[in-house]
ZALUMFI-328712 format. One record per residue (C-alpha): residue in three letters; residue number from 1; x negated, y, z negated. Coordinates in steps of 0.5 Angstrom, whole numbers, plus 500, padded with zeros to 3 digits. Layout:
<r><res>ALA</res><n>NUM</n><px>X</px><py>Y</py><pz>Z</pz></r>
...
This chain:
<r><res>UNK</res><n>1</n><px>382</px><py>287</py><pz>695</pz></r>
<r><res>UNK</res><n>2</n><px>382</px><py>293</py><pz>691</pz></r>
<r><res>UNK</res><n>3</n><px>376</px><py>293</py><pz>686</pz></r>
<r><res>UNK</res><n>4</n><px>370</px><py>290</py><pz>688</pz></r>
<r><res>UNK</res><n>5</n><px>364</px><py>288</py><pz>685</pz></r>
<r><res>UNK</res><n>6</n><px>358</px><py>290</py><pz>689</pz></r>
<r><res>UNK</res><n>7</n><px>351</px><py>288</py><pz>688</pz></r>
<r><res>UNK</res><n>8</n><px>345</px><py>290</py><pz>692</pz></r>
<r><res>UNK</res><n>9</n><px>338</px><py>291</py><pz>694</pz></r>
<r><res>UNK</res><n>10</n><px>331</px><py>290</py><pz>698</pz></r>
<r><res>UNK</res><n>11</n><px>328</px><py>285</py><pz>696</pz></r>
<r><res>UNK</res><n>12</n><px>334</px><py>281</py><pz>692</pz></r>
<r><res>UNK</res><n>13</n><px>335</px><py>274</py><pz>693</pz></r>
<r><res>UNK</res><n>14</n><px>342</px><py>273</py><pz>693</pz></r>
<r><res>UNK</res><n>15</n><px>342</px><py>265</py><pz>695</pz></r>
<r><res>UNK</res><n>16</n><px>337</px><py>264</py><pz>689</pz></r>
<r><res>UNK</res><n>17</n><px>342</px><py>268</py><pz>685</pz></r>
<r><res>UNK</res><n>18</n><px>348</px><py>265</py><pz>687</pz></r>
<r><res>UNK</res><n>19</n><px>346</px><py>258</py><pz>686</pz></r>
<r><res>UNK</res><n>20</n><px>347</px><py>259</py><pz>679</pz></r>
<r><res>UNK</res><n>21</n><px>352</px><py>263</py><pz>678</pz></r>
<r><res>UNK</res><n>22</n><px>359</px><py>263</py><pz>676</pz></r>
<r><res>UNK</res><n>23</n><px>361</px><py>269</py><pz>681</pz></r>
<r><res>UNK</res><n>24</n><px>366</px><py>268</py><pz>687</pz></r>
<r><res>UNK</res><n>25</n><px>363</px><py>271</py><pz>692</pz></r>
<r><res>UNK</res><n>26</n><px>367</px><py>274</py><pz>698</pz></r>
<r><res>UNK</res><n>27</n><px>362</px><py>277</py><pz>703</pz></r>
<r><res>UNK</res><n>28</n><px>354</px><py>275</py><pz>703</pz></r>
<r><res>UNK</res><n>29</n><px>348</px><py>279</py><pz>706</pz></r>
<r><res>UNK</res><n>30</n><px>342</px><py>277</py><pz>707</pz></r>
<r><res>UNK</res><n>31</n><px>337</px><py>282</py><pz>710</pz></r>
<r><res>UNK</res><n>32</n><px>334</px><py>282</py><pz>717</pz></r>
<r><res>UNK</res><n>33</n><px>340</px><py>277</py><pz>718</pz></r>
<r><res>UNK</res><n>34</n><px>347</px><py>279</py><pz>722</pz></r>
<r><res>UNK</res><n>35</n><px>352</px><py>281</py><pz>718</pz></r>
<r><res>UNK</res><n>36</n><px>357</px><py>278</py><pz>721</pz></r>
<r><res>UNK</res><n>37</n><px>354</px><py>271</py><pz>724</pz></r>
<r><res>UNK</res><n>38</n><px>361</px><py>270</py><pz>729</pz></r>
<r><res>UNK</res><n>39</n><px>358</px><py>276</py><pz>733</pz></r>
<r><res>UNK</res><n>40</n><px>351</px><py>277</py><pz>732</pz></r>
<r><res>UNK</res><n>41</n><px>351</px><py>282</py><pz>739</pz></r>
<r><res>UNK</res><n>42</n><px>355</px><py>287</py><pz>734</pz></r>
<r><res>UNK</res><n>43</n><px>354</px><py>286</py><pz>727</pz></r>
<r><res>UNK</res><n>44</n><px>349</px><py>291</py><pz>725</pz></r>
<r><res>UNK</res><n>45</n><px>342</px><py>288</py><pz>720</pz></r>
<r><res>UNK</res><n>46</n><px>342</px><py>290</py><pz>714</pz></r>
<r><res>UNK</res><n>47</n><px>336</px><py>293</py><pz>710</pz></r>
<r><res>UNK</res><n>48</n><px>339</px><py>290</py><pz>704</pz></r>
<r><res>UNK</res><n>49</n><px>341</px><py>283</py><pz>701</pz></r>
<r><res>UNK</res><n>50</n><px>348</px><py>283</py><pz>697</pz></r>
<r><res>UNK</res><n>51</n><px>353</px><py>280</py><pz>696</pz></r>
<r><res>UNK</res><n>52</n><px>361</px><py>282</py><pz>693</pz></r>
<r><res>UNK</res><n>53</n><px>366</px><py>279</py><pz>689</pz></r>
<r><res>UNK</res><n>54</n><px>374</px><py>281</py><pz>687</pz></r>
<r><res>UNK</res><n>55</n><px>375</px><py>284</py><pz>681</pz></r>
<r><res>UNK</res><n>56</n><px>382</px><py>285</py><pz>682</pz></r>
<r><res>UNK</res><n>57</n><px>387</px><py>284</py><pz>687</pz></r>
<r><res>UNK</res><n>58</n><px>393</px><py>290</py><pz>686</pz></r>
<r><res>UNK</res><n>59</n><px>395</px><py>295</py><pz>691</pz></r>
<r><res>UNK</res><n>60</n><px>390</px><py>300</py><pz>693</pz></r>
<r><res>UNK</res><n>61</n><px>397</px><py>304</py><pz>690</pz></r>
<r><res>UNK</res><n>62</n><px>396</px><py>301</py><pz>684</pz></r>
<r><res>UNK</res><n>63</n><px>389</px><py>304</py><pz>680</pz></r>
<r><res>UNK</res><n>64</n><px>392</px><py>302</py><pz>673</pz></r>
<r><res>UNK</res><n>65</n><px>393</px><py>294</py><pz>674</pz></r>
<r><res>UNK</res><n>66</n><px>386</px><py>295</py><pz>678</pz></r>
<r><res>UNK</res><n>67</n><px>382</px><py>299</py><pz>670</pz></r>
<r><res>UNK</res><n>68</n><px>385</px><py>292</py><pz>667</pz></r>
<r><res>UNK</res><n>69</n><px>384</px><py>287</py><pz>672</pz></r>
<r><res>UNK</res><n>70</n><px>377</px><py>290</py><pz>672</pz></r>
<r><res>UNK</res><n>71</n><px>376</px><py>290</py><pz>664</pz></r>
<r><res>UNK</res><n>72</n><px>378</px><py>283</py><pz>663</pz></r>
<r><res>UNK</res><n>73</n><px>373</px><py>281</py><pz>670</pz></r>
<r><res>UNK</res><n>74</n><px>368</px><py>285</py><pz>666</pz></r>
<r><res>UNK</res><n>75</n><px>369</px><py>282</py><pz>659</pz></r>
<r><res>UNK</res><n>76</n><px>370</px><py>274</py><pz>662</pz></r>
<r><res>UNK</res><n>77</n><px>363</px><py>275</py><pz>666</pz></r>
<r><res>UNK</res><n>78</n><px>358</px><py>280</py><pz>660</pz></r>
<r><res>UNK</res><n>79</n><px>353</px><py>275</py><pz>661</pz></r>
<r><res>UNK</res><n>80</n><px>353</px><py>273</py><pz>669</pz></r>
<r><res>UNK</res><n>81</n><px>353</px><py>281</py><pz>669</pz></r>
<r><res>UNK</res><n>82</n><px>348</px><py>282</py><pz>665</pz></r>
<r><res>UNK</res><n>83</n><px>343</px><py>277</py><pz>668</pz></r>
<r><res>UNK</res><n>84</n><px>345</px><py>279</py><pz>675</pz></r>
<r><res>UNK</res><n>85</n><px>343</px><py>287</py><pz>674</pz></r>
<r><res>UNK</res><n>86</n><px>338</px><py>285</py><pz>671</pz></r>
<r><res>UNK</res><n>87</n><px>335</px><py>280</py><pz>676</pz></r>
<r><res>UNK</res><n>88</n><px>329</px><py>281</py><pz>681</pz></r>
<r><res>UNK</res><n>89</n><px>331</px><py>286</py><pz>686</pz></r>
<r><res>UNK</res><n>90</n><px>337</px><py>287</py><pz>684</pz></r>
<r><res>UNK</res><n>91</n><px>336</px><py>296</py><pz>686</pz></r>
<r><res>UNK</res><n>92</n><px>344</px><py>296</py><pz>685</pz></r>
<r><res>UNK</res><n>93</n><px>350</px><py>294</py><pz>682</pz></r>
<r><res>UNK</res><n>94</n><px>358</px><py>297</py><pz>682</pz></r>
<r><res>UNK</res><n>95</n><px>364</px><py>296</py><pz>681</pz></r>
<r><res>UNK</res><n>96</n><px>368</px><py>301</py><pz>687</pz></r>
<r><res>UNK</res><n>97</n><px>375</px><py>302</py><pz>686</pz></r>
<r><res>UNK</res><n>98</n><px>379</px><py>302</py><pz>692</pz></r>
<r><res>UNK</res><n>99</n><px>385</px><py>308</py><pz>691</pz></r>
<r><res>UNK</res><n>100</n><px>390</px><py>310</py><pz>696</pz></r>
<r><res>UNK</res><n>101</n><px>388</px><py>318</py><pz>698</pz></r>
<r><res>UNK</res><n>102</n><px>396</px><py>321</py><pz>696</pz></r>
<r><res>UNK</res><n>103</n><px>399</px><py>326</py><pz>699</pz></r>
<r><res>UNK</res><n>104</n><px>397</px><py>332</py><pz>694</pz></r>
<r><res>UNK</res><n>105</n><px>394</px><py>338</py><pz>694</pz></r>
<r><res>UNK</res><n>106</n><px>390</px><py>335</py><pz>689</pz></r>
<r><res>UNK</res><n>107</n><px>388</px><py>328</py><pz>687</pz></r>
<r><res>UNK</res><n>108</n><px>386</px><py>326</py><pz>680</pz></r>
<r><res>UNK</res><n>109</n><px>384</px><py>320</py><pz>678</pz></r>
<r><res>UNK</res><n>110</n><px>382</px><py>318</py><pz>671</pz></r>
<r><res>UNK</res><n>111</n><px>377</px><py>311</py><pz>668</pz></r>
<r><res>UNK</res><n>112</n><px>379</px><py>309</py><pz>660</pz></r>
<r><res>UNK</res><n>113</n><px>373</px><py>310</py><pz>655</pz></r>
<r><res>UNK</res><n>114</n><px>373</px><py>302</py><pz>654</pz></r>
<r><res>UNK</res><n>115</n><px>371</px><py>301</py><pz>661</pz></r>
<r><res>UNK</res><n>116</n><px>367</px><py>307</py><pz>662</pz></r>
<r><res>UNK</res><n>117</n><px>363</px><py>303</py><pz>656</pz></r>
<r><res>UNK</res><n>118</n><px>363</px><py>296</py><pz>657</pz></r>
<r><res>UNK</res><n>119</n><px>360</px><py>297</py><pz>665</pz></r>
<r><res>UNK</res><n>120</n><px>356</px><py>303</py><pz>662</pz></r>
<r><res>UNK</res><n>121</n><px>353</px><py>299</py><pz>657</pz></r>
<r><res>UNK</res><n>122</n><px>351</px><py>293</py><pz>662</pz></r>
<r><res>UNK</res><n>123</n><px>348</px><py>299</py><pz>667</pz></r>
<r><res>UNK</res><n>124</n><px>353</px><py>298</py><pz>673</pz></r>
<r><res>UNK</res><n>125</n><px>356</px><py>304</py><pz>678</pz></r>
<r><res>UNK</res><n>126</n><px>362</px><py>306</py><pz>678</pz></r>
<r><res>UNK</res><n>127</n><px>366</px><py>308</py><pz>684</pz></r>
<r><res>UNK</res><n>128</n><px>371</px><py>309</py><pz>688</pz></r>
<r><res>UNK</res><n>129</n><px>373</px><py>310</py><pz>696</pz></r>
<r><res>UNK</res><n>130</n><px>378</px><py>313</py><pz>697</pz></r>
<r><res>UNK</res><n>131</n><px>384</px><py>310</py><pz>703</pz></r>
<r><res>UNK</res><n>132</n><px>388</px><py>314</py><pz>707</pz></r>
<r><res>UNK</res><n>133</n><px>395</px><py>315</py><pz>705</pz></r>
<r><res>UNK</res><n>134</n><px>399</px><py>310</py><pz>710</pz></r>
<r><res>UNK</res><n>135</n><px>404</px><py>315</py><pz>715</pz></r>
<r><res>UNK</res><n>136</n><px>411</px><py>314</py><pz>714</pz></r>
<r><res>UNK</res><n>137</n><px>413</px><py>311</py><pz>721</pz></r>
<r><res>UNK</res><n>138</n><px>418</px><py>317</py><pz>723</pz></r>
């Protein structure tokens, strides 16, 4: 899982919002709750509810299958996306793009205008986390 749609806030009632929707969550969290329920001892608690669905699955290598998987995401789920940033207490609502970090002096990684509009226009973040570039074993 490479690109993730991430939606978050404080006073957000995730299982309210996700008893009538069309988005596949892959990772719940509920405020105040353990994040991770098999080891509460260790999990941290979140001061926020939220949830994360895929957008796409490529290789972190692959950004350019990722923008269209993201696009297409986007284009199929409009209105779920549109009622969930606007939904109350929802704070924040992204798409985070998990790109491999190259072996160069510089990185540069660029986003067309269709998806820079389509998000923009529904009033979602976007980002991207860089991963460390895997060590070829010597």
């Amino acid at each position: 899982m490479s690109c993730i749609l991430r939606a978050r806030g404080a006073n957000f009632a995730v299982d309210d919002f996700l008893a009538g929707s069309s988005l596949t969550p892959v990772a719940v969290v509920r405020r105040g709750q353990p994040q991770f329920a098999q080891v509460p001892s260790l999990s941290p608690i979140p001061d926020e509810s939220g949830f994360h669905a895929v957008a796409s699955e490529a290789d972190f290598s692959n950004l350019e299958t990722q923008i269209a998987d993201a696009v297409r995401f986007v284009e199929q789920n409009q209105g779920e996306l549109a009622r969930l940033v606007a939904f109350s207490g929802v704070e924040k609502v992204s798409l985070d793009f998990g790109i491999e970090e190259r072996d160069m002096a510089a990185q540069r990684e660029r986003f067309p205008p269709n998806l820079l509009r389509i998000v923009g226009n529904l009033g979602i973040w976007l980002e991207f986390t860089l991963y460390p570039y895997p060590n070829p074993k010597s």
